[in-house]
C-alpha positions, -999 to 999 in steps of 0.1 A, spaced: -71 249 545 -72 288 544 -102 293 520 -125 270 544 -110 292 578 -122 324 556 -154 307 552 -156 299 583 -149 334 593 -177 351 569 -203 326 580 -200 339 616 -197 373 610 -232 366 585 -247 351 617 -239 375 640 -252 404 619 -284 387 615 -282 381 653 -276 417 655 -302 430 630 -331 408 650 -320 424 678 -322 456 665 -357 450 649 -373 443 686 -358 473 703 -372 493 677 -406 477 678 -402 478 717 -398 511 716 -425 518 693 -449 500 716 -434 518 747 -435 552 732 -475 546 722 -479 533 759 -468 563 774 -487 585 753 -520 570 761 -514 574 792 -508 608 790 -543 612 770 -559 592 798 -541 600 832 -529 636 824 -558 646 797 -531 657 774 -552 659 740 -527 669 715 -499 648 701 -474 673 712 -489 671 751 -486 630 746 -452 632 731 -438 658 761 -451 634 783 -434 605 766 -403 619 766 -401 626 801 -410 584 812 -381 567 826 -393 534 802 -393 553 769 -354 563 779 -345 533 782 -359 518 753 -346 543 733 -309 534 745 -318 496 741 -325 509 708 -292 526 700 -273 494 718 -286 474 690 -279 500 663 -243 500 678 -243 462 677 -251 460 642 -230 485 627 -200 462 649 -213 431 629 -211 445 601 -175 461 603 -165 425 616 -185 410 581 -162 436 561 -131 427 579 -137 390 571 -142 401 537 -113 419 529 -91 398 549 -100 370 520 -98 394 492 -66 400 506 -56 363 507 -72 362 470 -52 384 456 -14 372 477 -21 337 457 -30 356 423 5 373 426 22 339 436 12 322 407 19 354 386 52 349 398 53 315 393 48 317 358 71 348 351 101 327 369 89 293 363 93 282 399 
């Protein structure tokens, strides 16, 4: 049946979204954590005292890159579940409104 195929279709795109959202949620919090890593070790390897001097530092670690673009990854991943939710969506909205006109039509020609 088409309604349960559209169901089907929004469920998944729900799930992957919320797949992609987790995701999302740990690269940030990994980068958090990596970014706060690298500027301790800046305070206590390098002596940097200001925030600035930490932050320099930080930006310069190979491991704060990459979390960063782990980071974006997942921001990419969940603006791709989301365009595949709204597809999904307006694919059945679509199918909504081709029956609405059929039975419009029915009842204007009493087929």
């Amino acid at each position: 049946m088409q309604q349960e195929r559209f169901a089907i279709a929004i469920r998944s795109a729900g799930a992957e979204l919320s797949a992609a959202e987790e995701q999302l949620a740990k690269a940030e919090a990994t980068e958090k954590r990596t970014i706060a890593t690298a500027m301790f070790k800046a305070q206590t390897d390098k002596g940097a005292k200001t925030s600035a001097a930490q932050m320099a530092h930080a930006d310069s670690n190979c491991k704060v890159f990459k979390a960063r673009v782990a980071r974006g990854v997942a921001k990419g991943a969940v603006a791709a579940a989301k365009a595949n939710l709204l597809a999904a969506e307006v694919e059945f909205k679509q199918w909504q409104t081709e029956q609405a006109t059929d039975r419009a039509e029915r009842r204007v020609y009493g087929a």
